[in-house]
N, CA and C of each residue as an Amber inpcrd file, in Angstrom:
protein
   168
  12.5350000  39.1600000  -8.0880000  11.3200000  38.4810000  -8.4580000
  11.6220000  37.1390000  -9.1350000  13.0190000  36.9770000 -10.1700000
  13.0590000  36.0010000 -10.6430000  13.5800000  34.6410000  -9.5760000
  13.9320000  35.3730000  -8.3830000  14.5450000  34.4850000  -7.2490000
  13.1280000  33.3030000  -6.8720000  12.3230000  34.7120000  -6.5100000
  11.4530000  33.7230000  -6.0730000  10.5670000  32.8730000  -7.1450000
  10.6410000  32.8520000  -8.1550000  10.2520000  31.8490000  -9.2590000
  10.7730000  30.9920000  -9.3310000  12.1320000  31.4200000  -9.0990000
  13.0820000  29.7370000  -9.2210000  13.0810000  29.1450000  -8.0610000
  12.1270000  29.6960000  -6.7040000  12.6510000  28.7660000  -5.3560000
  11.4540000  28.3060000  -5.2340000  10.1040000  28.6650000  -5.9270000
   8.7200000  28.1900000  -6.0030000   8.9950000  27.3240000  -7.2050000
   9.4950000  27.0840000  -8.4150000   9.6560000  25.8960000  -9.3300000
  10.4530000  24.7420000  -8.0840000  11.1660000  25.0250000  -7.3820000
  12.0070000  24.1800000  -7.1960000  11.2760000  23.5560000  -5.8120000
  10.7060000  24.2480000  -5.0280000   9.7980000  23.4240000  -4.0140000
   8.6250000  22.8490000  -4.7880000   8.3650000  23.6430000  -5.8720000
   7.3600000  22.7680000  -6.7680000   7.6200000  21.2010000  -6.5000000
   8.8890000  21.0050000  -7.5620000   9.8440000  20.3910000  -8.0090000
   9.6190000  18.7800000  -6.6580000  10.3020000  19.3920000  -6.0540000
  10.4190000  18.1630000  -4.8090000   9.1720000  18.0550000  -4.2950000
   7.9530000  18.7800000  -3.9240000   6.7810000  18.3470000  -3.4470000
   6.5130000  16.7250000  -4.4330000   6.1380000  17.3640000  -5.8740000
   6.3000000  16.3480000  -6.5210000   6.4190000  15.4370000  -6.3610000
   8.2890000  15.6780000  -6.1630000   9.2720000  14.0160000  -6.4950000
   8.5810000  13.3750000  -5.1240000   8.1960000  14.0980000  -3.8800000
   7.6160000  13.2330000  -2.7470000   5.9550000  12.0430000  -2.5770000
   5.4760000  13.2270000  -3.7230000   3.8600000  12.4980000  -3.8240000
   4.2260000  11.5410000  -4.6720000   5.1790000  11.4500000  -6.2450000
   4.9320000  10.5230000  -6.2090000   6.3050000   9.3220000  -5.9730000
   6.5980000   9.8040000  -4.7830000   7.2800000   8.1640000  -3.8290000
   6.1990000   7.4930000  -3.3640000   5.7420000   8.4450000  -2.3870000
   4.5620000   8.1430000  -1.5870000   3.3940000   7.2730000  -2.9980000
   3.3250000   7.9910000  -4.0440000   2.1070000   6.8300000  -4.1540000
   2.9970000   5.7930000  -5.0720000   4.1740000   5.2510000  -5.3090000
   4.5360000   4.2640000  -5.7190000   4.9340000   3.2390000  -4.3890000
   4.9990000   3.8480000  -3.1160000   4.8780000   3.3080000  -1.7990000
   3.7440000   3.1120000  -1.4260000   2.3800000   3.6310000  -1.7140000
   1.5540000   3.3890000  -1.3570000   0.8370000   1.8410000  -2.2510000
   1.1770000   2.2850000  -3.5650000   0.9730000   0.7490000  -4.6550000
   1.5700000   0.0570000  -4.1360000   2.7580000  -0.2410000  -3.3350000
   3.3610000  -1.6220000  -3.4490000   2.4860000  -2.1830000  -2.0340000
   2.3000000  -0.9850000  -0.7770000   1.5460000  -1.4320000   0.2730000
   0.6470000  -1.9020000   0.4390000  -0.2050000  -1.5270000  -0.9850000
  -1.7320000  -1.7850000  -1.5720000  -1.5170000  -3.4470000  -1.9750000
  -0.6870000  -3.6740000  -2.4470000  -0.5310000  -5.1280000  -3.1500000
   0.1500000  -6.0530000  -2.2500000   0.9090000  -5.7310000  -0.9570000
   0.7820000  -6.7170000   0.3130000   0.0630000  -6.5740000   1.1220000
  -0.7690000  -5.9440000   1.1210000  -2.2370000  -6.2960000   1.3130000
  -3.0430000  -6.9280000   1.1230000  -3.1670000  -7.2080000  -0.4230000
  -3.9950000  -7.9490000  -0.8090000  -3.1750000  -9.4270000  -0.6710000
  -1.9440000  -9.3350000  -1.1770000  -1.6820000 -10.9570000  -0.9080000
  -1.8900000 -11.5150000   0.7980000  -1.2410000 -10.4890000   1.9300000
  -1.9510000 -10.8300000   3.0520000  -3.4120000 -11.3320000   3.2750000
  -4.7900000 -10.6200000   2.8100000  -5.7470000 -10.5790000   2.8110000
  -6.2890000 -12.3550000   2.1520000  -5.3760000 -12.1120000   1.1090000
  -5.8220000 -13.6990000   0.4380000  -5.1160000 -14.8940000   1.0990000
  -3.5680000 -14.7550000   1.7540000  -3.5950000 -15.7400000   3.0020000
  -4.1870000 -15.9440000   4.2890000  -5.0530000 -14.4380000   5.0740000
  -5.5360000 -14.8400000   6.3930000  -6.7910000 -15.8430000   5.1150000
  -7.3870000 -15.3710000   4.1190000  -8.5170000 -15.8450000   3.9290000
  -8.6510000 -17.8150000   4.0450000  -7.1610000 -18.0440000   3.3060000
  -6.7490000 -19.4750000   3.3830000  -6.3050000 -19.8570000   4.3150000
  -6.2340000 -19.3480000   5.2030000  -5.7270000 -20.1200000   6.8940000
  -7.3050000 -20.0840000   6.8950000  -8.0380000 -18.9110000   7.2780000
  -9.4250000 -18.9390000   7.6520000 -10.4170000 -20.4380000   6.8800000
 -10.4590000 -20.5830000   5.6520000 -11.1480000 -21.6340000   5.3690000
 -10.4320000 -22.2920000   5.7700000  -9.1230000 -23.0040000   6.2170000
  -8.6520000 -24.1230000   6.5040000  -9.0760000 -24.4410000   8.1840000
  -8.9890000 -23.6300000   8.6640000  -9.8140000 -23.4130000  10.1460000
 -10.9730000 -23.6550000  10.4480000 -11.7660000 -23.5640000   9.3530000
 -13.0970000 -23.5390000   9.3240000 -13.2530000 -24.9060000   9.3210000
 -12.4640000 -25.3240000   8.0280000 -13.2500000 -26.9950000   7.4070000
 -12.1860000 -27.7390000   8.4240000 -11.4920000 -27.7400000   9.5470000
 -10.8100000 -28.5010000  10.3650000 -12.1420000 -28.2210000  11.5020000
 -12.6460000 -27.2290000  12.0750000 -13.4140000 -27.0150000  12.3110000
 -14.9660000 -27.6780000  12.2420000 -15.5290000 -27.7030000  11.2200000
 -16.0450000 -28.6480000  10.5140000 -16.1110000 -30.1590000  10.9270000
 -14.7500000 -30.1950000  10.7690000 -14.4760000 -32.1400000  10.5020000
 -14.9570000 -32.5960000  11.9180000 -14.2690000 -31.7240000  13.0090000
 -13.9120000 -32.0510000  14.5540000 -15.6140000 -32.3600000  14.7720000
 -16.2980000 -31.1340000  14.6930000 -17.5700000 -31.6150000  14.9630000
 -18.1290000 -32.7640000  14.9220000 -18.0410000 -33.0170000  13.8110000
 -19.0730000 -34.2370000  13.2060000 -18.3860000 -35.3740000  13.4270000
């Protein structure tokens, strides 16, 4: 009985250590995201107001 306590702490154990890789992998994915998100946005206005100019 004590076997299987110590092999359920220990898959405990690593489930764990995996969730949190995954969410310190998921934070860093979260935050090149956003810097992506804020460069299409600055190509996009620069597109726009070139856009813009051509017209008129």
């Amino acid at each position: 009985m004590e076997a299987l306590l110590i092999i359920n702490s220990i898959l405990v154990a690593v489930c764990l250590y995996f969730v949190k890789d995954f969410h310190s992998d998921f934070k860093e994915m979260t935050r090149k995201v956003g810097r992506l998100d804020g460069q299409v946005r600055d190509i996009h206005y620069k597109l726009n107001a070139r856009n813009r100019v051509k017209q008129k």
